[in-house]
N, C-alpha and C positions, 0 to 999 in steps of 0.2 A: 504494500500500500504506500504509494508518495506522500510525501509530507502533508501539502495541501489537504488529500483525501482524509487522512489517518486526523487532523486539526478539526474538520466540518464530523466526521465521524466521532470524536469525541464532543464535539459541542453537540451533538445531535444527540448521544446516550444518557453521557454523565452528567452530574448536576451540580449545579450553578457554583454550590458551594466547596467544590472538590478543589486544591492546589492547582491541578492540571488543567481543569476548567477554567481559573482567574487567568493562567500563563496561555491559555490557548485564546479566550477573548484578547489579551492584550495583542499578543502576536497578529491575530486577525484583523485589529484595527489600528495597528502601527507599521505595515509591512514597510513605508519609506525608511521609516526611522530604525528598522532592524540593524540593516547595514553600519550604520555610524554607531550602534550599542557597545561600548566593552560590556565582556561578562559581570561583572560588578553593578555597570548602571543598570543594566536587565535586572539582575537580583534585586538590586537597593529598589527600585521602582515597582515592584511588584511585593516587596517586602519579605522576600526569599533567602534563602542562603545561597553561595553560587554551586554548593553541592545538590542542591537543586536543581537550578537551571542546564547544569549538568545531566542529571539524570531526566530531565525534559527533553532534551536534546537529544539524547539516546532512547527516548521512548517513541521521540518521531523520525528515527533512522538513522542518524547522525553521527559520525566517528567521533565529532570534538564540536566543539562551542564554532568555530573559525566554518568548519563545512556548513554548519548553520546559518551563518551570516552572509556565505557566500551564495549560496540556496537562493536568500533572500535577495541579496545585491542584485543575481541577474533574472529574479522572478519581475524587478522595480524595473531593469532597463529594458527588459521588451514591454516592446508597446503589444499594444489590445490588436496591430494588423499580423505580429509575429505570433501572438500566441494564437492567432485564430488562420495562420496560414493566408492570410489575403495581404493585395499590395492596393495602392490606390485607386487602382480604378477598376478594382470591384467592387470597393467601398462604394465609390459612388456610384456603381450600377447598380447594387443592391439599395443601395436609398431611393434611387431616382427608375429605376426599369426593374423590381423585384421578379417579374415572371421571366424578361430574358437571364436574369441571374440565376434562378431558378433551373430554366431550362439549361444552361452553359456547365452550372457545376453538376447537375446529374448528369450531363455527358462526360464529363474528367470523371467521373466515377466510375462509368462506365466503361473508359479508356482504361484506368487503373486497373480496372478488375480483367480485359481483357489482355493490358500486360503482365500483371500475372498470371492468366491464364498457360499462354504462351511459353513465359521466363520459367517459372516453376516446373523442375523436374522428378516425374513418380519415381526415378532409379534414384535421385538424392532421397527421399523425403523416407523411400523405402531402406535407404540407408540409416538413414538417422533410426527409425522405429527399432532395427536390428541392434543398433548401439544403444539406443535404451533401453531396450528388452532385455542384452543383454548384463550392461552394467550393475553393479553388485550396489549402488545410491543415484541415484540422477536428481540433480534440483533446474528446474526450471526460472528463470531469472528475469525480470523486467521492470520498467519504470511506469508507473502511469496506466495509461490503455493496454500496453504490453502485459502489465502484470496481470492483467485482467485476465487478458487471453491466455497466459499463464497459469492462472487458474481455473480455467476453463478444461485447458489439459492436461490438471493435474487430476480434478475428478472422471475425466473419461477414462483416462490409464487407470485406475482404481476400480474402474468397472472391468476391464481387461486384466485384472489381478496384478498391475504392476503400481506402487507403491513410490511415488514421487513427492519432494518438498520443493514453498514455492517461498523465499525468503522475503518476509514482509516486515525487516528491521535490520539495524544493525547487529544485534544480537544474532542471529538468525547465519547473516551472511559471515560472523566472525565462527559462529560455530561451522558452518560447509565447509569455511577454511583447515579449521582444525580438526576436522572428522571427515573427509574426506579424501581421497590417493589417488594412483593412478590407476585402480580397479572402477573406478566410478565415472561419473558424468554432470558436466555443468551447459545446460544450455543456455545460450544468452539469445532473449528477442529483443531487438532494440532496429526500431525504421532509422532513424538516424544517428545513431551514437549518442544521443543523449543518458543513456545509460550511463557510459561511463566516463562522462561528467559527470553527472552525480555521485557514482560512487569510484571517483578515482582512485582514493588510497584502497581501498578492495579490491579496483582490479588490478592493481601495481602488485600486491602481494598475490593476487591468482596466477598471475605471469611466472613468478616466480617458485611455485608449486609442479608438481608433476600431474595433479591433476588435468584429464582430458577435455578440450572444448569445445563448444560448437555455437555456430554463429548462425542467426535466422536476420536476415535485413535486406530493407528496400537499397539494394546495390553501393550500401558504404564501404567505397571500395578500398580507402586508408586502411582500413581494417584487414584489408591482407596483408601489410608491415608485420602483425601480431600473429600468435602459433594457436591457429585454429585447427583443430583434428576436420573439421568440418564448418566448410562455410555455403549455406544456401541464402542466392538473391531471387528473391518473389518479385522483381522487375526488373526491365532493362534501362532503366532511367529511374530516378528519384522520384516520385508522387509525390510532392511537397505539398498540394493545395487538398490533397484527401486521406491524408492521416494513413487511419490501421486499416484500410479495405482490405489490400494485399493480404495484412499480417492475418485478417481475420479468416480470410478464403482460406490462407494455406490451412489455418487451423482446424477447421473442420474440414478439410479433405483429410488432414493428418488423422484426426481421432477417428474415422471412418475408415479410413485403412488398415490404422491399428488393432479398432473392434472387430473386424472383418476376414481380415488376411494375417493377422499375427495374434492371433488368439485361439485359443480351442473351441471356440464357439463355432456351428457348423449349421449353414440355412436347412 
Protein backbone atom coordinates (compact mmCIF):
# COMPACT_ATOMS: atom_id res chain seq x y z
CA UNK A 1 0.00 0.00 0.00
CA UNK A 2 1.69 3.68 -0.89
CA UNK A 3 1.93 6.04 1.43
CA UNK A 4 -0.97 8.27 0.27
CA UNK A 5 -3.37 5.00 0.38
CA UNK A 6 -2.15 3.55 3.79
CA UNK A 7 -2.67 7.83 5.34
CA UNK A 8 -6.68 8.00 3.74
CA UNK A 9 -6.97 4.28 4.92
CA UNK A 10 -6.06 5.02 8.36
CA UNK A 11 -8.16 8.25 8.48
CA UNK A 12 -10.99 6.31 7.05
CA UNK A 13 -10.80 3.33 10.13
CA UNK A 14 -9.16 4.78 13.08
CA UNK A 15 -10.30 7.27 15.29
CA UNK A 16 -9.82 10.61 15.67
CA UNK A 17 -8.34 10.35 18.94
CA UNK A 18 -5.55 7.67 18.16
CA UNK A 19 -1.48 9.34 17.87
CA UNK A 20 -1.52 8.11 14.37
CA UNK A 21 -4.65 9.66 13.43
CA UNK A 22 -3.45 13.41 14.91
CA UNK A 23 0.05 12.79 12.79
CA UNK A 24 -1.90 11.54 9.64
CA UNK A 25 -4.59 14.66 9.73
CA UNK A 26 -1.44 16.94 10.00
CA UNK A 27 0.56 15.32 7.25
CA UNK A 28 -2.66 15.45 5.15
CA UNK A 29 -3.08 19.18 5.48
CA UNK A 30 0.40 20.22 5.48
CA UNK A 31 1.99 18.30 2.46
CA UNK A 32 3.87 21.97 1.24
CA UNK A 33 5.37 22.31 4.56
CA UNK A 34 6.57 18.45 4.89
CA UNK A 35 9.59 19.09 2.85
CA UNK A 36 11.02 22.00 4.99
CA UNK A 37 10.16 19.99 8.56
CA UNK A 38 13.29 18.61 10.59
CA UNK A 39 12.22 15.64 12.47
CA UNK A 40 12.11 17.68 15.69
CA UNK A 41 9.70 20.53 14.31
CA UNK A 42 7.30 17.51 13.11
CA UNK A 43 7.52 16.19 16.75
CA UNK A 44 7.49 19.46 18.71
CA UNK A 45 4.25 20.53 16.41
CA UNK A 46 2.26 17.63 16.89
CA UNK A 47 3.49 17.25 20.58
CA UNK A 48 5.25 13.88 19.94
CA UNK A 49 8.47 12.41 20.69
CA UNK A 50 10.76 12.00 17.44
CA UNK A 51 10.74 8.36 18.45
CA UNK A 52 7.46 8.63 17.31
CA UNK A 53 7.49 10.32 14.34
CA UNK A 54 9.84 7.66 13.70
CA UNK A 55 7.89 4.93 14.17
CA UNK A 56 5.05 6.92 11.99
CA UNK A 57 7.30 6.98 9.22
CA UNK A 58 7.95 3.21 9.37
CA UNK A 59 4.32 2.60 9.74
CA UNK A 60 3.72 4.38 6.38
CA UNK A 61 6.63 2.42 4.42
CA UNK A 62 9.60 4.41 5.15
CA UNK A 63 13.31 3.48 5.63
CA UNK A 64 14.00 6.97 7.72
CA UNK A 65 12.52 10.22 8.43
CA UNK A 66 14.65 11.92 5.07
CA UNK A 67 12.73 9.09 2.53
CA UNK A 68 9.72 10.73 4.08
CA UNK A 69 10.39 14.12 3.26
CA UNK A 70 11.48 13.37 0.09
CA UNK A 71 8.01 11.33 -0.70
CA UNK A 72 6.67 14.49 0.13
CA UNK A 73 9.11 17.02 -1.66
CA UNK A 74 8.20 15.44 -5.19
CA UNK A 75 4.42 14.44 -4.39
CA UNK A 76 4.57 19.05 -3.87
CA UNK A 77 6.49 19.45 -7.22
CA UNK A 78 4.35 17.66 -9.75
CA UNK A 79 1.76 19.49 -10.68
CA UNK A 80 -2.04 18.18 -10.99
CA UNK A 81 -1.07 17.74 -15.28
CA UNK A 82 1.91 15.16 -14.10
CA UNK A 83 0.02 13.38 -11.78
CA UNK A 84 -2.88 12.91 -13.95
CA UNK A 85 -0.68 12.14 -17.10
CA UNK A 86 -2.06 15.12 -19.28
CA UNK A 87 -0.15 18.01 -20.97
CA UNK A 88 -1.92 21.39 -21.83
CA UNK A 89 -3.80 20.85 -24.35
CA UNK A 90 -5.84 18.23 -23.15
CA UNK A 91 -6.52 20.23 -20.24
CA UNK A 92 -8.02 22.48 -22.37
CA UNK A 93 -9.98 20.02 -24.45
CA UNK A 94 -11.34 18.56 -21.67
CA UNK A 95 -12.65 21.87 -20.24
CA UNK A 96 -13.65 23.25 -23.48
CA UNK A 97 -14.77 19.85 -26.07
CA UNK A 98 -15.23 17.06 -23.12
CA UNK A 99 -16.91 14.41 -25.79
CA UNK A 100 -13.93 14.96 -28.29
CA UNK A 101 -11.66 14.34 -25.08
CA UNK A 102 -13.68 11.63 -24.27
CA UNK A 103 -13.65 10.01 -27.44
CA UNK A 104 -9.41 10.61 -28.18
CA UNK A 105 -8.55 9.02 -24.61
CA UNK A 106 -10.67 5.94 -25.15
CA UNK A 107 -8.93 5.46 -28.36
CA UNK A 108 -5.19 5.68 -26.45
CA UNK A 109 -6.64 3.09 -24.58
CA UNK A 110 -7.59 1.33 -26.89
CA UNK A 111 -4.13 1.71 -28.69
CA UNK A 112 -2.56 0.78 -25.36
CA UNK A 113 -4.24 -2.29 -24.99
CA UNK A 114 -3.65 -3.37 -28.46
CA UNK A 115 0.14 -2.78 -27.91
CA UNK A 116 0.02 -4.84 -25.41
CA UNK A 117 -1.66 -7.16 -27.14
CA UNK A 118 0.87 -7.42 -29.68
CA UNK A 119 4.26 -6.80 -27.27
CA UNK A 120 3.33 -9.25 -24.61
CA UNK A 121 4.74 -12.60 -25.16
CA UNK A 122 2.78 -16.26 -23.97
CA UNK A 123 6.54 -18.03 -24.01
CA UNK A 124 7.74 -15.14 -21.50
CA UNK A 125 4.77 -14.98 -19.38
CA UNK A 126 4.67 -18.88 -19.48
CA UNK A 127 8.14 -18.59 -18.34
CA UNK A 128 7.68 -16.46 -15.46
CA UNK A 129 4.43 -18.90 -14.18
CA UNK A 130 7.26 -21.89 -14.29
CA UNK A 131 9.74 -19.61 -12.19
CA UNK A 132 7.04 -19.07 -9.74
CA UNK A 133 5.67 -22.21 -9.49
CA UNK A 134 8.73 -23.39 -9.02
CA UNK A 135 10.56 -21.14 -6.59
CA UNK A 136 10.72 -22.23 -2.86
CA UNK A 137 9.18 -17.99 -1.62
CA UNK A 138 8.05 -15.52 -4.46
CA UNK A 139 6.90 -11.91 -3.26
CA UNK A 140 5.20 -9.83 -5.75
CA UNK A 141 6.35 -6.10 -5.44
CA UNK A 142 4.74 -2.61 -6.42
CA UNK A 143 3.81 0.83 -5.91
CA UNK A 144 0.47 2.34 -6.09
CA UNK A 145 -1.96 0.70 -8.88
CA UNK A 146 0.97 -1.88 -9.36
CA UNK A 147 0.42 -3.12 -5.81
CA UNK A 148 -2.95 -3.55 -6.41
CA UNK A 149 -2.59 -5.77 -9.25
CA UNK A 150 -0.15 -7.24 -7.10
CA UNK A 151 -2.51 -8.21 -5.08
CA UNK A 152 -4.65 -9.37 -7.29
CA UNK A 153 -2.19 -12.04 -8.19
CA UNK A 154 -1.25 -12.87 -5.03
CA UNK A 155 -4.85 -14.26 -4.33
CA UNK A 156 -5.25 -16.16 -7.69
CA UNK A 157 -1.93 -18.03 -7.20
CA UNK A 158 -3.40 -19.10 -3.66
CA UNK A 159 -6.33 -20.58 -5.43
CA UNK A 160 -3.62 -22.51 -7.77
CA UNK A 161 -2.19 -23.69 -4.32
CA UNK A 162 0.92 -21.50 -4.72
CA UNK A 163 1.52 -19.22 -1.67
CA UNK A 164 2.94 -15.78 -2.53
CA UNK A 165 3.67 -12.40 -0.36
CA UNK A 166 2.92 -8.90 -1.58
CA UNK A 167 5.08 -6.25 0.67
CA UNK A 168 2.95 -3.50 1.83
CA UNK A 169 5.67 -1.77 4.25
CA UNK A 170 8.97 -1.33 5.05
CA UNK A 171 8.97 -3.93 7.55
CA UNK A 172 7.65 -6.39 5.02
CA UNK A 173 10.30 -5.59 2.33
CA UNK A 174 13.31 -5.53 5.08
CA UNK A 175 12.02 -8.86 6.18
CA UNK A 176 12.01 -10.52 1.88
CA UNK A 177 15.56 -9.03 2.32
CA UNK A 178 16.47 -11.18 5.06
CA UNK A 179 14.47 -14.22 4.54
CA UNK A 180 14.91 -14.64 1.27
CA UNK A 181 18.06 -16.45 -1.28
CA UNK A 182 18.73 -17.50 -4.35
CA UNK A 183 16.09 -20.42 -4.19
CA UNK A 184 13.21 -17.92 -4.37
CA UNK A 185 11.75 -15.20 -6.37
CA UNK A 186 11.20 -11.33 -6.32
CA UNK A 187 8.82 -9.96 -8.90
CA UNK A 188 8.88 -6.36 -9.40
CA UNK A 189 5.69 -4.53 -11.47
CA UNK A 190 6.57 -1.15 -11.95
CA UNK A 191 5.08 0.99 -15.61
CA UNK A 192 7.62 3.26 -15.10
CA UNK A 193 10.33 2.86 -12.42
CA UNK A 194 8.77 4.61 -10.00
CA UNK A 195 9.10 1.86 -7.89
CA UNK A 196 12.39 2.22 -7.34
CA UNK A 197 12.37 5.73 -6.57
CA UNK A 198 10.42 5.12 -3.92
CA UNK A 199 12.12 2.58 -2.48
CA UNK A 200 15.74 3.12 -3.58
CA UNK A 201 17.67 2.07 -0.55
CA UNK A 202 15.79 -1.57 -0.81
CA UNK A 203 16.50 -1.97 -4.12
CA UNK A 204 20.21 -0.98 -3.80
CA UNK A 205 20.42 -3.68 -1.13
CA UNK A 206 18.38 -6.30 -3.60
CA UNK A 207 21.02 -5.74 -6.03
CA UNK A 208 23.22 -6.75 -3.84
CA UNK A 209 21.69 -10.17 -2.68
CA UNK A 210 21.79 -13.39 -4.65
CA UNK A 211 18.25 -13.23 -4.80
CA UNK A 212 16.50 -13.99 -8.39
CA UNK A 213 14.58 -11.18 -10.21
CA UNK A 214 12.20 -10.36 -12.47
CA UNK A 215 10.98 -7.24 -14.06
CA UNK A 216 7.17 -6.69 -15.48
CA UNK A 217 7.14 -2.83 -17.27
CA UNK A 218 5.69 -0.77 -19.88
CA UNK A 219 9.39 -0.97 -21.87
CA UNK A 220 11.61 0.97 -19.15
CA UNK A 221 14.38 0.06 -20.89
CA UNK A 222 17.30 1.76 -18.37
CA UNK A 223 16.30 -1.07 -16.46
CA UNK A 224 18.37 -3.43 -18.56
CA UNK A 225 21.76 -1.73 -16.87
CA UNK A 226 20.25 -3.81 -13.73
CA UNK A 227 20.49 -8.05 -13.29
CA UNK A 228 17.19 -9.03 -14.06
CA UNK A 229 16.73 -13.02 -14.32
CA UNK A 230 13.72 -11.83 -16.27
CA UNK A 231 12.43 -8.95 -17.98
CA UNK A 232 8.81 -8.70 -19.75
CA UNK A 233 7.76 -5.24 -21.77
CA UNK A 234 3.68 -5.27 -22.03
CA UNK A 235 4.41 -2.56 -24.89
CA UNK A 236 6.57 -1.24 -27.41
CA UNK A 237 6.57 2.29 -26.41
CA UNK A 238 5.64 3.90 -23.04
CA UNK A 239 1.80 4.48 -22.52
CA UNK A 240 2.21 7.55 -20.54
CA UNK A 241 -1.39 9.07 -20.85
CA UNK A 242 -3.01 5.46 -19.62
CA UNK A 243 -1.58 4.25 -16.62
CA UNK A 244 -1.80 0.38 -15.73
CA UNK A 245 -4.18 -0.96 -18.95
CA UNK A 246 -1.07 -2.81 -20.13
CA UNK A 247 -0.15 -3.99 -16.54
CA UNK A 248 -3.75 -4.83 -15.84
CA UNK A 249 -4.25 -7.15 -19.27
CA UNK A 250 -1.07 -8.83 -18.78
CA UNK A 251 -2.55 -9.73 -15.37
CA UNK A 252 -5.40 -11.45 -15.99
CA UNK A 253 -4.05 -13.38 -18.85
CA UNK A 254 -1.23 -14.32 -16.39
CA UNK A 255 -3.68 -15.65 -13.49
CA UNK A 256 -5.77 -17.50 -16.21
CA UNK A 257 -2.96 -19.21 -17.59
CA UNK A 258 -1.67 -20.13 -14.30
CA UNK A 259 -5.34 -21.47 -13.14
CA UNK A 260 -5.44 -23.33 -16.34
CA UNK A 261 -2.23 -24.64 -17.70
CA UNK A 262 -0.08 -24.81 -14.46
CA UNK A 263 -2.27 -26.24 -12.14
CA UNK A 264 -3.92 -29.78 -11.54
CA UNK A 265 -7.17 -28.58 -12.11
CA UNK A 266 -8.58 -30.22 -15.40
CA UNK A 267 -11.88 -28.91 -17.57
Amino acid sequence: MDPITKLFSYLNKEKSSSTYYVLTKYVLNNIKLLPTLSISDFASKNFVSKATITRFVHFLGFDDYLSFKNYFYQMENNSKLSFLKMNNEEIKLIQDNPETYLEQYSNQIIDSIKDARESIKIDEMDKLISNVMAAKKVAFLGYSDSQIIAKDIQLALLIVGKDVVVAESSTKLKDILDSFDENDLIVILSNYGTFFKIYSSFYEQLLASPIPLTLITQNYTSMDLFRFKQTIYLTSKRQLSVGNYPMRLFSEVFVRRAMFNFSNEKL
